[in-house]
C-alpha positions, 0 to 999 in steps of 0.5 A: 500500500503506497504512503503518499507525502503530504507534498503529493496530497497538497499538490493534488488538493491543489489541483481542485483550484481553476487557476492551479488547473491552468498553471499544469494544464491538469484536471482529476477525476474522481469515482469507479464509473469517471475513472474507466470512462477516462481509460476508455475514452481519454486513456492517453491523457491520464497522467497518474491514477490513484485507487484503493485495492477493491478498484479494477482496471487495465491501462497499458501505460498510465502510472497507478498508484495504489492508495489507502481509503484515508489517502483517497479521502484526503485528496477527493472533492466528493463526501464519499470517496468512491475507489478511484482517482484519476489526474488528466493532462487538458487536450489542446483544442485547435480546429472546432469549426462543424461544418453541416452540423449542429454545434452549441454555444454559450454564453456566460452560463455560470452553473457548474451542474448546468454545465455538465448536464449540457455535456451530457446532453450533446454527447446524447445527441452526438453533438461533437463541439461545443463553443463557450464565452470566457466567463463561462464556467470552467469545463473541468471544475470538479462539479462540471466534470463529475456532472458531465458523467464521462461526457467531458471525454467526448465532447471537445470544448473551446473557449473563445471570444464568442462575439468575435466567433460568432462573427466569423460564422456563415452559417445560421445562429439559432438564438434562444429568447424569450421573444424568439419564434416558436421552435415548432412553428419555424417551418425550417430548421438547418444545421447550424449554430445553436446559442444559449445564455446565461441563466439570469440574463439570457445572452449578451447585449453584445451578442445579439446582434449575430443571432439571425434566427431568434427561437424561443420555447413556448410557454403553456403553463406560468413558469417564468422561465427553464433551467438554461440545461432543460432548454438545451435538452428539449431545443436540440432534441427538435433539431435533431428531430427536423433535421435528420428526418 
């Protein structure tokens, strides 16, 4: 059973922090069911995983290390400390344009569940990329990662100057809003763009002026407003719905 130092706990726990992330360009992921997602689907971005002994696996080349329940819980983020953990190198994302299909965008969506399930969401539908603004939560906040379920492994995800992004796009933005047109009753729905805002204002000022198809979902009953993850779910399921009919 491996003792780790106290200098290797502190620098894992430090992890936990966006701007230690940033400076190592490294993120963890914790739990049994995360872990094997990332050695199946991320396995050549695992710099080191970290397990207790009832945790199984195979990886042909990641370095393990088998821990303690007590060293486990010293370094997880999570009230229960579930078997494995695992510390990923950040892919470098270069070339994120989808042509002829459909790619999300947002806006200063701030919730780190929302985030997640957003993930979640696009991997559903097969939705390869999504397009984030700089104050958008970061995609590997621990909260963000747990909540995507293995959906961070599939999905690439950019941060950009949205407003200059957007700019350079040809091809339909889908805006959602409030005085949007029904999306059921647009009789043409293409691949494209499909942009959502932040929960409590909705998308910028500044971005509004790129968005060449408002769409909105109506409102039957007296919510004010949906949960920007619930919109997200039921705006691309109809895309995908209309366009690959």
């Amino acid at each position: 059973m491996s003792d780790l130092s106290k200098n290797k706990i502190k620098w894992i726990r430090s992890l936990h922090q966006k701007k230690i992330r940033e400076e190592e360009g490294l993120y963890c992921v914790e739990g049994e069911k995360m872990v094997l997602e990332a050695i199946a689907y991320a396995g050549d971005s695992i710099q080191l995983i970290l397990h207790t002994t009832e945790f199984k696996f195979s990886h042909p080349s990641a370095d393990s290390c088998c821990v303690s329940e007590k060293e486990l819980a010293q370094i997880s983020t999570l009230k229960t400390p579930n078997k494995a953990f695992a510390i990923l190198r950040k892919k470098e994302i270069s070339d994120f344009s989808e042509q002829n299909k459909l790619t999300l965008a947002l806006d200063g969506v701030q919730d780190p569940g929302n985030m997640g399930t957003i993930l979640r969401i696009a991997d559903w539908f097969g939705i390869s990329t999504i397009v984030c603004s700089k104050n958008t939560v970061e995609c590997h906040n621990p909260k963000v990662v747990q909540a995507s379920m293995g959906a961070i492994f599939r999905v690439q995800i950019a941060y950009v100057d949205l407003a200059q992004w957007l700019k350079k796009q040809s091809v339909p933005i889908y805006g959602a809003l409030l005085s949007g047109e029904s999306i059921y009753a647009k009789q043409e729905l293409k691949n494209g763009i499909l942009l959502l805002g932040n929960e409590g204002n909705g998308i910028s000022e500044d971005i509004l002026p790129f968005i060449t198809h408002p769409i909105a979902i109506p409102r039957i009953g007296q919510a004010e407003s949906l949960n920007v993850s619930v919109a997200a779910g039921i705006l691309v399921s109809e895309f995908i719905r209309r366009t690959n009919s």
